[in-house]
N, C-alpha and C positions, 0 to 999 in steps of 0.2 A: 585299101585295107581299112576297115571299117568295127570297131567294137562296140557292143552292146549291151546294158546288162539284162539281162531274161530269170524271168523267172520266178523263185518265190522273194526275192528282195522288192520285186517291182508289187507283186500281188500284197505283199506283206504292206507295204511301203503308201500302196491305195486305200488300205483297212484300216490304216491308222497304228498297226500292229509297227512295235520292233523291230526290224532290219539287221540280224547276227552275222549273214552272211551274202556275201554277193560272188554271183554267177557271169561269167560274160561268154558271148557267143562272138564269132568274128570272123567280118564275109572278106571276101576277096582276098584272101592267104593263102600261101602255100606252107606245110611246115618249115620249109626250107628261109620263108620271108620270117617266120615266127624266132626260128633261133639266128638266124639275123639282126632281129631286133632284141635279140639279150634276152627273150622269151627263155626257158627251162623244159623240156618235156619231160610230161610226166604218165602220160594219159598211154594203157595196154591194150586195147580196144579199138580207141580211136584217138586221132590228135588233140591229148587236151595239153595244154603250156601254165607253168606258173608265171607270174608278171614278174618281174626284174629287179620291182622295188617293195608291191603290196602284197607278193606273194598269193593273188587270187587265184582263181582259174580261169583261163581264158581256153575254150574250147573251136575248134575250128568248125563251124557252118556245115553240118552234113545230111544225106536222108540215109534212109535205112528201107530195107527188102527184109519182108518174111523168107526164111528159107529152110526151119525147120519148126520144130514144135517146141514147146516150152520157151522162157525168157532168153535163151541165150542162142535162137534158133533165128537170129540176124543177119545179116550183111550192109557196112555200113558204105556210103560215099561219101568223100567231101574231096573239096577241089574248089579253086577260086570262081567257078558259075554255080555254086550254089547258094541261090538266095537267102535271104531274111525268113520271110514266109514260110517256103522250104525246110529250112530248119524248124520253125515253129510248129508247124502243122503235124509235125510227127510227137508231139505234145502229149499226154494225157489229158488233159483237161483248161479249158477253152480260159479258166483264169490263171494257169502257170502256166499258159502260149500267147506274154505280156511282153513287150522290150519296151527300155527306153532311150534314144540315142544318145550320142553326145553329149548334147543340150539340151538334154532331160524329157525329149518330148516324145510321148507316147507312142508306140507302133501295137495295133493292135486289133489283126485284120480277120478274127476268129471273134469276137464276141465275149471278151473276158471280163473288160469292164462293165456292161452290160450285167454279168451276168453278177458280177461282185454286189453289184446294185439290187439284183435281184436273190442276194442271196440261193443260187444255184451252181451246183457243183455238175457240169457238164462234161462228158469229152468233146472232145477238137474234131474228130474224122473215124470216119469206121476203125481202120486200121489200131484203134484202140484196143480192140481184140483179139491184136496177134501177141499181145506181153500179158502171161497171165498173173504175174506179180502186179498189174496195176489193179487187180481187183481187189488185194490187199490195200494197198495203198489208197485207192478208193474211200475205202471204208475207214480208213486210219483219217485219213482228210477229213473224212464225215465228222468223226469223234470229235476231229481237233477242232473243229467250226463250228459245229452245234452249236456251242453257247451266243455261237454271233447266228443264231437261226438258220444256219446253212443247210442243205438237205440236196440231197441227190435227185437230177432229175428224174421223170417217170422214162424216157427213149433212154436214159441211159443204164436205168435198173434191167431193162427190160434186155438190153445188151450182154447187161454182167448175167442175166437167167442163160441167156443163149450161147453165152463162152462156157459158163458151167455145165447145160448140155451136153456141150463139143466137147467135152472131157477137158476143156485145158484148164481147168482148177485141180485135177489131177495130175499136172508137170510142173505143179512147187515142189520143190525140196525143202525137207522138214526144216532146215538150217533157216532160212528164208521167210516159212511161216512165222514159225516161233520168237525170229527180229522183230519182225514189224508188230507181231501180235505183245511183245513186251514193250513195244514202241509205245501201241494201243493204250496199254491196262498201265504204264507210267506219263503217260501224255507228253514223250520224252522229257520228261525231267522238269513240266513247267508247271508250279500252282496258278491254275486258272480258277475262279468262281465259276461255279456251274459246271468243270468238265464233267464232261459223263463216256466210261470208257464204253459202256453198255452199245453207247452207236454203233462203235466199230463190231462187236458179233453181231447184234440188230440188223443191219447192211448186209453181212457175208449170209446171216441166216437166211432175209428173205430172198436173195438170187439164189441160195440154196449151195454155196461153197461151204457154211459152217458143215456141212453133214460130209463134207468132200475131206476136208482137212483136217477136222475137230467131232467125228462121229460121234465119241462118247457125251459133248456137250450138245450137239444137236439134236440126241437122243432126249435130253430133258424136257426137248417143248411138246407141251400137251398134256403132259405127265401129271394128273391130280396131287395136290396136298388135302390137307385136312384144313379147311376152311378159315376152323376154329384158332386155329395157330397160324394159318397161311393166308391170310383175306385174298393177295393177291393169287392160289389155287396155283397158276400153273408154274412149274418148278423152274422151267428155265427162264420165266421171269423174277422169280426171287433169285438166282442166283445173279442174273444181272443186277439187279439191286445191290445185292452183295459189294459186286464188284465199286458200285457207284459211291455207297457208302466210304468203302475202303478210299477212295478221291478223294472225295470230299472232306475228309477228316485227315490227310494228307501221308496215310500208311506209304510204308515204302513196298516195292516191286514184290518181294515176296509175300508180304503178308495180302496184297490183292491174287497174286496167283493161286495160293491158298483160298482164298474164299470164292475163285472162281473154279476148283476142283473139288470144293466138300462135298457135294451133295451127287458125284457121279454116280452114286450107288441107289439110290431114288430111279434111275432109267430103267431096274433091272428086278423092283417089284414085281414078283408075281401077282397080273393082273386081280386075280382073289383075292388080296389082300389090299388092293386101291380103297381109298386115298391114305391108308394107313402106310407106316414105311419101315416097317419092325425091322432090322440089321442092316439097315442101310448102308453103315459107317463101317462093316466089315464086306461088305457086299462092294463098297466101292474103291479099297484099297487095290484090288488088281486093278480095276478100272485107271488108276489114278496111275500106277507101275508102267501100263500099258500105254497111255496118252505124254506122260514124261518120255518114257525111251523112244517110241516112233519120232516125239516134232524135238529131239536132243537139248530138253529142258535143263539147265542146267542142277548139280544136285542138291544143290542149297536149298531151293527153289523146289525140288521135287522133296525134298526130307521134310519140310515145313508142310507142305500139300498135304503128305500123308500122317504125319501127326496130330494134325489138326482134322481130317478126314474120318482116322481112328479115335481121337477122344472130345471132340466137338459134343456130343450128347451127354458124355459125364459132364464135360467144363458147365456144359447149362446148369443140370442138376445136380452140383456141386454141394452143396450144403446137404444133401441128402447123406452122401458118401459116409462110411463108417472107416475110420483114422486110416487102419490098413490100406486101404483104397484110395484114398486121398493122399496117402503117403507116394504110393506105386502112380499113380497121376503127375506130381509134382516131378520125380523123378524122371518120369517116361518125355514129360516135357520140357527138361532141363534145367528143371526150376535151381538147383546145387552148381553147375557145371555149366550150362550153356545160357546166362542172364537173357541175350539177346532174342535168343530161340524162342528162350519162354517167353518172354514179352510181344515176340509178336503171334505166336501162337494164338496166345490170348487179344490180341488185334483182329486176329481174323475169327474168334469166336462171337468179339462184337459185333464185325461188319454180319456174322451171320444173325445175330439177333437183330440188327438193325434193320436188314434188309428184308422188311416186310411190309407189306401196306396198311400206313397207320402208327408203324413203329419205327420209324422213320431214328427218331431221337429219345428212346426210351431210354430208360435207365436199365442197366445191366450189372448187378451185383456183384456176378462171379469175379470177377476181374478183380476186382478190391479185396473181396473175401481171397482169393486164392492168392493173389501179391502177398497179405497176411498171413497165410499159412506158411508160406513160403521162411517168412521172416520167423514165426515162432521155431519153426523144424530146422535151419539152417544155424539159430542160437546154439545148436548142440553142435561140435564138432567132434571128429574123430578123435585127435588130440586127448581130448579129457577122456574119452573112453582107455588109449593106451594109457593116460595115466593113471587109470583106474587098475592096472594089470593083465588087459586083456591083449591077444595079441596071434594075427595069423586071420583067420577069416572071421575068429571069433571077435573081431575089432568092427567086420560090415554086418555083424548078426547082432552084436549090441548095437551099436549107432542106428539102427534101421528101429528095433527094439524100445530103444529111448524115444525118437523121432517120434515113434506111433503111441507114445505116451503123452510127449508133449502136444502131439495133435487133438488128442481126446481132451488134452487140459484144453487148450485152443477151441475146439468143438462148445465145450459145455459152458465158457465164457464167450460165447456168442450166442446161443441161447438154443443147441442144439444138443441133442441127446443119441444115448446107445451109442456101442462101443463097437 
C-alpha cells in the first residue's frame, strides 16, 4: 500500500504556483485495507477515503472504460493490481498526470514536466476523447495559464475539433457548461496580473464548441462594427475584450457576465444595415432570455445581463438625455432601491467602453455623471412630499415630479441644456 500525491499540487508545486490543495492516489489497496487503516469513505463513484488526521482525499488507483456517451458514460476498476501509471494515464493532460512519492520524488512517465517547461497544455492518451467535459476544462486551463504563456497544443486542438464533430460537445448539460464557464470569466476567485478570460471562449470557439453550447455568442464572430467606434470591427472580439477589461479591473462575476451578453443583439442585424447596428440593445434582450434559461444562469446574473443589454447605449449618451429620461434610467437601474445593481451595471457599461482597440483605458464620464444624478434626485425623498399633504399615488406622481426638476437643476449646472 503505497500513497501518492497527483496531480494539480504536484503541477502547481513545479510552477512555483501555490499549493491549496492536495490529492492522493493509492496503489495496492483494497477498500476494505483503506477503512482498516481509520481511512473514512467518502467517494459515490468510486473508492475515494478521507485521511484520519489531514482529512484529504485519498483515492484508490483505478482505470476506467467508455461505455456510454457523454461524461458520465464510464465504468470504473480498481483493485490492488492497478498500477501508478495506470491510474495516470487516464489523466487529461500530460501535466496534471504528475505524482510524487513518499520521498518527494517525481513519477512522471507521460511527459508533463517537459511539457511545463515547455509551456504546453497537452492530453495524455486518445482516450481523452471519451469525457466531453474536458474540453471545457481544456479551455478553462488555457485561460488560467496564459499569463504564464501556456497554450494548447496544435494534436491536441485538432482532437477537441474531432470530439466536437462527434457530437460529444453536445452531451454537456447546461448545469456543467455554465460551472466551469463562471469558473472561466471569475478565474475562480484569483486576482492574477494578466488573467485574460477571453482564452477560455477563444479555445472552445476555435475547435468550434463555442457555436455547440454558446450559439448566440458564436454567432458574434465575423460580425462587422463600425470601424470608427470599433477599430477592432469584429464583434465577438470586442466583446471578448469586454470580458478582459471586466479582469483586469477586478469586477466581480456578474458585472463580467453582463459584459459578456450586451451585445448578443449585434448577431441578428440585418445584413443591409452592416456595420451599422441600429436596435441592437432591444434586438438582443431575447437573445440574452434565451441563452440564461437553456445553460440555468443564475438570476442575479441574468437580471444584470439584461439591464445592462437594454440600457447600455443611453448610459453612453447619457448627458444627451432630457430629465424625464434620465430620471426612468436611474430608476430602471436601481439607482433609489438596488445601490448594488446599479453600481455594477454601470461596471459593465465601462468594461463595454473599454473594450475596444485603442480604448483600452479611456476615460468614461457617464459613470461619474450618472453616480451624480443619482445623488441629486435621491436628495428628494418621499417623506417631504407626504409632508407636503400629498398622499395615495399622488405621493409616486409628485416625488417622480420633483425628482425631474431637480434633474433639470442638475442638467443645467453641468452645462447641459433643454428640458
Amino acid at each position: 500500500m503505497k500513497a501518492y500525491l497527483v496531480g494539480g499540487a504536484v503541477r502547481d508545486a513545479l510552477l512555483g504556483l501555490p499549493v491549496k490543495e492536495q490529492d492522493w492516489v493509492v496503489v495496492g489497496a483494497s477498500p476494505e485495507d483503506m477503512v482498516a487503516a481509520g481511512y473514512r469513505p467518502v467517494g459515490k463513484d468510486f473508492p475515494v477515503f478521507l485521511h484520519p488526521q489531514t482529512k484529504e482525499e485519498y483515492a484508490l488507483a483505478r482505470t476506467e472504460r467508455k461505455s456510454g456517451r457523454g461524461y458520465h458514460g464510464f465504468t470504473f476498476h480498481t483493485g490492488t493490481d492497478v498500477t501508478l501509471e495506470e491510474d495516470l494515464i487516464r489523466r487529461d493532460l500530460t501535466v496534471n498526470a504528475m505524482a510524487r512519492d513518499e520521498h518527494g520524488a517525481l513519477v512522471d512517465p507521460y511527459g508533463g514536466q517537459r511539457d511545463l517547461e515547455a509551456r504546453i497544455l497537452r492530453h495524455v492518451s486518445p482516450s481523452f476523447a471519451e469525457d466531453p467535459v474536458r474540453i471545457l476544462r481544456l479551455a478553462r486551463f488555457a485561460a488560467r495559464f496564459a499569463p504564464m504563456g501556456f497554450r494548447v497544443a496544435d494534436e491536441t486542438m485538432e482532437l477537441l475539433r474531432q470530439m466536437v464533430q462527434r457530437g460529444e460537445a453536445d452531451e454537456l448539460v447546461p448545469e456543467r457548461v455554465w460551472k466551469e464557464t463562471e469558473r472561466a470569466l471569475s478565474g475562480d476567485g484569483r486576482v492574477e496580473e494578466g488573467y485574460r478570460p477571453s482564452v477560455y471562449f477563444q479555445v472552445l470557439h476555435d475547435c468550434g464548441a463555442l457555436a455547440r453550447v454558446m450559439p448566440e455568442l458564436a454567432a458574434q464572430s465575423g460580425v462587422p462594427q463600425r470601424a470608427d467606434y470599433h477599430p477592432e470591427v469584429d464583434t465577438l472580439v470586442h466583446t471578448l475584450m469586454c470580458i478582459d477589461v471586466g479582469a483586469r479591473l477586478g469586477f466581480p462575476l456578474p458585472v463580467r457576465v453582463a459584459a459578456l451578453l450586451h451585445d448578443l443583439g449585434k448577431a441578428v442585424t440585418p445584413q443591409a444595415e452592416l456595420p451599422s447596428h441600429r436596435m441592437h440593445d432591444m434586438r438582443g434582450l431575447p437573445l440574452v432570455e434565451q441563452f440564461c434559461a437553456r445553460l440555468r444562469v443564475p438570476n442575479a446574473q441574468r437580471d444584470l445581463a439584461l439591464a445592462v443589454t437594454r440600457d447600455h447605449l443611453l448610459v453612453h449618451r447619457v448627458r444627451e438625455l432630457r430629465p424625464a429620461t434620465l430620471l426612468e434610467l436611474l430608476e430602471r437601474l436601481g439607482a433609489f432601491k438596488r445601490g448594488e445593481f446599479f453600481d455594477q451595471a454601470l461596471d459593465a457599461c465601462l468594461c463595454d467602453a473599454r473594450g475596444r482597440l485603442g480604448q483600452e483605458n479611456c476615460d468614461y464620464p457617464p459613470v461619474a455623471y450618472l453616480r451624480a444624478a443619482r445623488e441629486a434626485a435621491v436628495a428628494i425623498q418621499a417623506g417631504e412630499v407626504v409632508k407636503d399633504g400629498f398622499n395615495g399615488v399622488a405621493v409616486g406622481e409628485e416625488l417622480k415630479k420633483r425628482r425631474t426638476q431637480r434633474l433639470l437643476t442638475f442638467r443645467q449646472d453641468n452645462g447641459e441644456h433643454g428640458t
